[in-house]
N, C-alpha and C positions, 0 to 999 in steps of 0.2 A: 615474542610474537613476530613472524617473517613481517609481515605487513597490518595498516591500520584500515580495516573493512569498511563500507561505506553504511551505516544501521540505519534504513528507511521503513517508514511505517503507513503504508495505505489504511488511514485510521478518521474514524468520527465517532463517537460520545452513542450511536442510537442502528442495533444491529437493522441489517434487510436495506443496507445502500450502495452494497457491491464492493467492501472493502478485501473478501476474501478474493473475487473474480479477477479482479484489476489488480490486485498482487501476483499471482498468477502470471496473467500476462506479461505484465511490465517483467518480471523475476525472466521467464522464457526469453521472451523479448532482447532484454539486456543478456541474458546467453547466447541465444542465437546470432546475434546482429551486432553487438558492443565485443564479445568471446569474452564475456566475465563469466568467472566464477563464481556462481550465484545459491543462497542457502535460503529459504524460508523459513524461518520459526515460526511453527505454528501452537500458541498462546491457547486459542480461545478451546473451553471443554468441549466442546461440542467435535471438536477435531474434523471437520469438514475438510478443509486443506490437504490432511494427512488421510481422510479416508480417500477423497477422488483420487491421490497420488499411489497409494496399493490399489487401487483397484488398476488403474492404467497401468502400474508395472510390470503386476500380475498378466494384465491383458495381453501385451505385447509382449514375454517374454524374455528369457535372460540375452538371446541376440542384438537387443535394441538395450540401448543406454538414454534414460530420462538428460534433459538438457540444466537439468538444476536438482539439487536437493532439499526434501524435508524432515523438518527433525521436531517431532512434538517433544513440545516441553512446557513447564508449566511457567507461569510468571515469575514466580518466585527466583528461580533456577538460570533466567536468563542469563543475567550480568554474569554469574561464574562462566557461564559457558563460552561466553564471549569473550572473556578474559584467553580462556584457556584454548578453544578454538578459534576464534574469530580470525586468527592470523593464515587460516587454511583458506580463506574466500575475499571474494573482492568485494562483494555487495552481500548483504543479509538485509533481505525483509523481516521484520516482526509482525506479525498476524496478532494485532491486537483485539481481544472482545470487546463487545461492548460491554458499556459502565453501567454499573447501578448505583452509582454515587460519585460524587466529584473530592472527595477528601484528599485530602493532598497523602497521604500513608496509604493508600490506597493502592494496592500491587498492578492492579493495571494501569493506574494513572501512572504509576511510577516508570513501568514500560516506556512513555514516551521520555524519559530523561536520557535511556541507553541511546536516544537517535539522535542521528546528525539532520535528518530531512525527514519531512509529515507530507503526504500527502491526503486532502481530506477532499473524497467525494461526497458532492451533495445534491440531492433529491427536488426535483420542484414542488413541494408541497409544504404548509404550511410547518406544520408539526416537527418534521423533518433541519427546517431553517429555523427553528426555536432551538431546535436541540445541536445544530452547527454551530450557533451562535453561542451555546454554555460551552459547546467543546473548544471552541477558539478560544476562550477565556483560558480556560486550561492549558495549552499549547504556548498561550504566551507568555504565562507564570512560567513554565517551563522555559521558554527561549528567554524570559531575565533572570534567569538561574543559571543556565550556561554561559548568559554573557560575564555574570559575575566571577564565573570561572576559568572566564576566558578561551569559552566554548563556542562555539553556533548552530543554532538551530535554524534551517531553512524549512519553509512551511507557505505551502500553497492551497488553491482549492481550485475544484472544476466540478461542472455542474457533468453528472452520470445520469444516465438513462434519456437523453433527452432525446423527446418530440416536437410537436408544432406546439404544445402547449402553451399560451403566455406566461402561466406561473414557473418554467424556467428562466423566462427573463427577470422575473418580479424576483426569483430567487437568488441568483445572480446579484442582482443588483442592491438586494438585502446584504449577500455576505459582504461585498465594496466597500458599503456605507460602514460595515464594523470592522473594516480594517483589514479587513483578508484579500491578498493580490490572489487574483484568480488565471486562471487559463484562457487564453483566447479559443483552446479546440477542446473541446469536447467530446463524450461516447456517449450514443444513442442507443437506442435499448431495440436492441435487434439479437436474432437467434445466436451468430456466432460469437458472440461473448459469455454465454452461457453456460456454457462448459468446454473453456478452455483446456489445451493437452499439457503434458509438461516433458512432451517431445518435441512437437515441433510448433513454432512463432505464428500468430494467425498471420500476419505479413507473408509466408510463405505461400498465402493462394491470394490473387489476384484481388477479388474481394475483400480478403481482410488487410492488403496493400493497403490498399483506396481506405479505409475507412479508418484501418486503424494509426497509418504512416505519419500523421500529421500531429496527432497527438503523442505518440512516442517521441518524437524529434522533438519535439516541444516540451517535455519530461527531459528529454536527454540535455538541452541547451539549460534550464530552468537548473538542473542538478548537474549542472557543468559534467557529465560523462562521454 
């Protein structure tokens, strides 16, 4: 292997919290503005990731070069792959599904063993922070499993989608009290995070500077790139 890729996983335990949008970004992002070589595995069946990504290649045609790639694949299949490619990229996301159970044998739970860093978004709403909270459980068994191997697992959270609501604070300040360092910046739940390109950086227009700047740089210092 030329080099050892960096396996990050924009992940939480309970699908519909933006873990597919916000890899995206961040993956562009870190291509555009870092110049890494960046790959998305995209995990989950539903293959969302890998559909927007044909449809936009298609869109724009063979003149235009997408700023990162993706490669569906199934959970199972990761770890060879990564073995065998992982040395062509500088950063891989894994696009993990969400869980239908927390079993440690469990092909997606096992997914988070391949990373070196988690990032887990999370939802101001009740249900949402119950189910952050079982998945932090999970991430940690996993980060004393790396240590024991003499690995490390870095793993953060930042509250996604947020508004004026108070139950972004109350959620916040749930995940603190169980142990998870979180973000000081935040993404609000506004139009152009919604369907991100995977041509070009929302930082590239004015607007998505301002909103999104603060919180990349903040990802980028947190995963030392």
């Amino acid at each position: 292997m030329a080099n050892q890729p960096r396996i990050i996983s924009v992940a939480n335990r309970k699908g519909g919290v933006g873990k597919s949008i916000v890899s995206i970004i961040l993956a562009v992002a870190l291509a555009r503005h870092k110049k890494k070589k960046v790959l998305i595995l995209d995990c989950d069946s539903q293959g969302s990731i890998t559909e927007m990504y044909n449809n936009e290649v298609e869109m724009m045609g063979a003149d235009y070069q997408p700023a990162i790639e993706v490669e569906e694949i199934t959970a199972r299949k990761v770890q060879s792959f990564i073995k065998r490619f992982g040395g062509d990229y500088d950063v891989i996301f894994i696009d993990i599904p969400r869980m239908t159970d927390s079993k440690k044998d469990n092909a997606t739970v096992m997914l988070l063993y391949n990373c070196d860093s988690i990032l887990m978004p999370v939802v101001g709403n009740e249900v949402d922070v119950l189910s952050s909270v079982d998945f932090l459980r999970i991430v940690e068994e996993a980060a004393e499993f790396k240590q024991e191997i003499g690995e490390e697992l870095h793993y953060y959270g930042f509250i996604n989608r947020r508004n004026q609501r108070k139950n972004n604070e109350l959620a916040e300040e749930a995940m603190k009290e169980q142990g998870l360092k979180m973000f000081k910046n935040s993404l609000s739940d506004l139009k152009i995070y919604t369907l991100p390109s995977f041509f070009t950086s929302i930082m590239e227009t004015a607007e998505g500077q301002r909103r999104l700047e603060d919180f990349f740089y903040e990802f980028c210092r947190k995963y030392k790139f």
